[in-house]
C-alpha positions in Angstrom: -33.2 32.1 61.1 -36.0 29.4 60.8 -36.3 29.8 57.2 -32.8 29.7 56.4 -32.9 26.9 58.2 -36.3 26.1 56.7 -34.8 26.6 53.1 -31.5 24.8 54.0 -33.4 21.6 54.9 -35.3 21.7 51.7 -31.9 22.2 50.0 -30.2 19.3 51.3 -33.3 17.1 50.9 -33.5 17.7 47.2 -29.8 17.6 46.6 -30.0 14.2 47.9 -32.9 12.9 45.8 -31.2 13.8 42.5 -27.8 12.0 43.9 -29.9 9.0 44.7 -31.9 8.6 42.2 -29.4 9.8 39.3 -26.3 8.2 41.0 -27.0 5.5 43.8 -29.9 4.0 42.7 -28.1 2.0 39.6 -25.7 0.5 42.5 -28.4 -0.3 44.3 -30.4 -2.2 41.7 -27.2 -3.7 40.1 -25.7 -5.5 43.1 -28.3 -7.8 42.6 -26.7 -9.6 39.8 -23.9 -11.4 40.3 -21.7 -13.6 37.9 -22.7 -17.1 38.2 -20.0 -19.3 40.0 -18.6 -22.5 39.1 -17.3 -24.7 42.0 -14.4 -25.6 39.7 -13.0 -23.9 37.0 -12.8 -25.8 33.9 -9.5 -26.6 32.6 -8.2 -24.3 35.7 -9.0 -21.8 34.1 -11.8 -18.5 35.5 -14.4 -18.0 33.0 -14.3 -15.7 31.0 -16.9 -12.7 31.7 -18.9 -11.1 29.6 -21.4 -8.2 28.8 -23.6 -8.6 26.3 -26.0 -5.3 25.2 -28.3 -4.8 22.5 -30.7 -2.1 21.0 -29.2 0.8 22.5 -30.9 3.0 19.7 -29.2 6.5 20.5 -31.3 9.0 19.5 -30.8 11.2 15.7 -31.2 14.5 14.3 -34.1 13.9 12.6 -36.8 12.5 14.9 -35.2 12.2 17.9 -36.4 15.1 20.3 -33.5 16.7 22.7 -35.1 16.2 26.1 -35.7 12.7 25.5 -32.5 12.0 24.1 -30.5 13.7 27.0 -33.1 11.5 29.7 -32.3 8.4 27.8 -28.9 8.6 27.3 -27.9 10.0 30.8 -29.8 6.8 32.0 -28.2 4.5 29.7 -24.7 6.3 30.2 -25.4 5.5 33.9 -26.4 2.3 34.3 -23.5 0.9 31.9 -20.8 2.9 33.9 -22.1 1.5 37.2 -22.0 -2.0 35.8 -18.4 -1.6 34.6 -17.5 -0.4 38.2 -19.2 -3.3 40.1 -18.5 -6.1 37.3 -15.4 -5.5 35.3 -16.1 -7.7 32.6 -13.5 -8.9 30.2 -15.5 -7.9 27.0 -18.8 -6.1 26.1 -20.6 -7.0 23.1 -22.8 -4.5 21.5 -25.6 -6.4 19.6 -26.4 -4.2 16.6 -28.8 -1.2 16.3 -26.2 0.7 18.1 -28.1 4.0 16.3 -31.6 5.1 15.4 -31.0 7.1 12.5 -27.5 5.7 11.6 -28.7 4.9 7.9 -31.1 8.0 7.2 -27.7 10.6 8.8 -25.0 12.3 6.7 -21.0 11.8 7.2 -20.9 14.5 10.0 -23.9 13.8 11.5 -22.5 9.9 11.7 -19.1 10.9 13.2 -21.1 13.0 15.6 -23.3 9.8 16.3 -19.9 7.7 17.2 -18.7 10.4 19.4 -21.8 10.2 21.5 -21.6 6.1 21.6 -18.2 6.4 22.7 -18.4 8.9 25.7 -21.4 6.9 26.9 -20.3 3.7 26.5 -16.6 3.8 27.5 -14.9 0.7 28.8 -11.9 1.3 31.5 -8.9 -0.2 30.6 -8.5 -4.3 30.6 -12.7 -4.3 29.1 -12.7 -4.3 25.1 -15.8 -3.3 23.6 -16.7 -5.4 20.2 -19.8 -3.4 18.1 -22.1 -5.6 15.9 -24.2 -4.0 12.3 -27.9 -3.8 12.9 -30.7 -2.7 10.2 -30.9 0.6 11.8 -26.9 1.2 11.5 -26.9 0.4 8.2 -30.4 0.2 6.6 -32.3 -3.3 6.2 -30.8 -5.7 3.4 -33.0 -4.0 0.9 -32.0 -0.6 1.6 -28.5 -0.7 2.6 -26.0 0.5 0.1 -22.0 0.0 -0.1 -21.5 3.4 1.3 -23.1 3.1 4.4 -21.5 -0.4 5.3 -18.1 1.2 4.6 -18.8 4.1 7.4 -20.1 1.8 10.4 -17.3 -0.9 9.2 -14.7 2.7 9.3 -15.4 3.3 12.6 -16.1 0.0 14.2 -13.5 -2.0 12.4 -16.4 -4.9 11.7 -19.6 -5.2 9.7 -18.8 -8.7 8.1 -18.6 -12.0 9.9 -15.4 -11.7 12.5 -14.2 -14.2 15.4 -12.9 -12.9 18.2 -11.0 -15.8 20.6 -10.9 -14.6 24.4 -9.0 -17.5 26.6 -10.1 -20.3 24.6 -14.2 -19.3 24.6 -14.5 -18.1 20.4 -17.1 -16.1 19.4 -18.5 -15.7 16.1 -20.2 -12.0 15.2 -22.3 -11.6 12.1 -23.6 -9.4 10.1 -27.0 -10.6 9.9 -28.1 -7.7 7.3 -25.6 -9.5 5.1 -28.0 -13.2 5.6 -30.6 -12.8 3.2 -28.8 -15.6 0.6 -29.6 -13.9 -2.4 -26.6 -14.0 -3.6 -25.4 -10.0 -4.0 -22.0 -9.0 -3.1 -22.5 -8.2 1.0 -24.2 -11.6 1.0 -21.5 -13.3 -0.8 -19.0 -11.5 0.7 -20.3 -12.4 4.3 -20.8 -16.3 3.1 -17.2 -16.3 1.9 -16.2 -15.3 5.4 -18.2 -17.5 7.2 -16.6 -20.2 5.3 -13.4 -19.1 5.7 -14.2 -18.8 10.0 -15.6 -22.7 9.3 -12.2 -23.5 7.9 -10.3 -22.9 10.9 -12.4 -24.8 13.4 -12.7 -27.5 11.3 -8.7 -28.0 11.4 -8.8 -27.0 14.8 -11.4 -30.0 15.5 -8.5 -32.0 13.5 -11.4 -33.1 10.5 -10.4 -30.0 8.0 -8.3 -29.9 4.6 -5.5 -27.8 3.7 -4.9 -27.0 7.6 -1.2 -25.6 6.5 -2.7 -22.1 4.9 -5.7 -21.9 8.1 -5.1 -19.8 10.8 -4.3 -21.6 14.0 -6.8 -21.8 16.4 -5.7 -21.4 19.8 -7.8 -23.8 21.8 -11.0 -25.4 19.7 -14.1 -24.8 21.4 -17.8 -24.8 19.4 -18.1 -21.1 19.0 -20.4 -18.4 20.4 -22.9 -16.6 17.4 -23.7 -13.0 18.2 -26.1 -11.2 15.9 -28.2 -8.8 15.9 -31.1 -10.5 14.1 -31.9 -13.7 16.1 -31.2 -17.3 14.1 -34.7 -18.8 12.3 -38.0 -19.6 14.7 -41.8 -19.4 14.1 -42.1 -17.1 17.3 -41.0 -17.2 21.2 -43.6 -19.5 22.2 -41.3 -21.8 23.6 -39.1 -18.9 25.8 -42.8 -17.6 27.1 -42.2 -16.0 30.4 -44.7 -15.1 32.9 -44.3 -11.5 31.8 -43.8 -12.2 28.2 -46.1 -10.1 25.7 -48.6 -11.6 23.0 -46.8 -14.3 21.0 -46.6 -12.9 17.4 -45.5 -15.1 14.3 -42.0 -13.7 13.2 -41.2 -13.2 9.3 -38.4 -14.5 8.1 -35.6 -11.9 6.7 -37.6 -9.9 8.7 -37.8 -10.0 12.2 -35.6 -13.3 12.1 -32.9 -14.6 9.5 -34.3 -17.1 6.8 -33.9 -20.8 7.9 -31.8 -21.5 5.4 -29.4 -19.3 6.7 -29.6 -20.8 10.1 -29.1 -23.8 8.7 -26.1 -22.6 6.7 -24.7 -21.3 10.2 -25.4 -24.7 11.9 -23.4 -26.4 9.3 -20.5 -24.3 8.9 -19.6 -23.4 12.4 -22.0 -25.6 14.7 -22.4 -23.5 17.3 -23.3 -24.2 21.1 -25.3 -20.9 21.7 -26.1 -17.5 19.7 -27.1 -14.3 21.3 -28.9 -11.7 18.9 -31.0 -8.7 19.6 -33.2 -7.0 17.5 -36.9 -8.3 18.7 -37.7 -5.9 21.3 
């Protein structure tokens, strides 16, 4: 009787490690973030809340070992489901780099690849989920080919430049693969876009031309850029944090668009802020 007792104990004691620390413990360490508040909405209006996520490199069939890709994504899985239940946020942005492999993979191995994103990622209803290109979705700009733009744009429905309005805050995603200005058909293709998104915030703003044939924008606000390379800079000495690691020089077209392109982004659309990820 004492060690069924014994063995019962021992039971219940590991049954509720594993639910704490494969369940509770994302609660636990997510209710302390909050969304910021405002005293007073602007225009009456509740901000708008977003999720913004970058990186998430899912593990492929080639190098991507099956123990560590079940840890990682069981973690990942968890932690974004626990933050849909406590936040609920209006949108989640994925930032590129979505996949590890997802330019080295064939069809079925990519359709397998979005399955996988899906089931771990899945909003509830009322949350969209917007997915961004990133150099290992698609290959760098030197490496990419037509084909492989054409899949990730097949089953995310974006891998150009796309705005996306949510109660008057615009956002601006772009495919920063498709930056590099040297004039081939993705980059040109990409440029005509942007142009085309300039366009209809500049007749928004009231100072554009040929408003008649522009989409209508809802409410004018300077938009939101989300990328997955970040815009032009020398390095992150400036956003040095306590914990920060050794500041490196970043190449441009490499680890950061060209500043040209920056600049080109500046002018068209002006933006107020732009999220990217990319340097991790």
């Amino acid at each position: 009787m004492k060690l069924r007792n014994l063995l019962f104990r021992l039971l219940a004691g590991a049954l509720c490690l594993v639910l704490f620390n494969e369940f509770f413990v994302y609660y636990l360490v997510l209710l302390e973030c909050q969304w910021p508040t405002k005293p007073h909405p602007v225009n009456g209006q509740e901000p708008v809340k977003v999720m913004l996520l970058a990186d998430t490199h899912l593990l492929g069939p080639i190098h991507g070992h099956w123990f560590d890709k079940l840890r990682r994504e069981w973690q990942m899985h968890r932690t974004f489901q626990s933050a849909m239940t406590l936040f609920r946020p209006e949108a989640v942005f994925v930032l590129g780099d979505i996949f590890d492999e997802g330019n080295w993979v064939n069809q079925k191995e990519f359709d397998a690849y979005v399955d996988r994103f899906r089931k771990l990622f899945h909003t509830p209803e009322g949350t969209q989920l917007y997915s961004i290109v990133g150099n290992h979705d698609i290959g760098f700009h030197y490496a990419t080919h037509p084909y492989l733009t054409h899949r990730f744009g097949k089953a995310f429905n974006n891998t150009g430049v796309t705005m996306t309005s949510i109660r008057g805050v615009n956002f601006v995603a772009i495919n920063s693969v498709a930056m590099e200005g040297d004039g081939c058909q993705l980059c040109e293709t990409a440029e005509k876009e942007l142009r085309g998104i300039s366009a209809i915030f500049k007749c928004g703003r009231g100072v554009g031309h040929g408003c008649k044939s522009v989409p209508k924008l809802e409410e004018y606000s300077r938009p939101i850029v989300l990328q997955h390379y970040p815009m032009y800079r020398e390095s992150d000495r400036s956003c040095q944090e306590y914990d920060a690691p050794q500041i490196e020089l970043y190449r441009e077209r490499w680890e950061v668009i060209s500043k040209e392109s920056t600049d080109l982004i500046g002018e068209l659309i002006n933006p107020r802020l732009s999220f990217s990820g990319h340097t991790h």
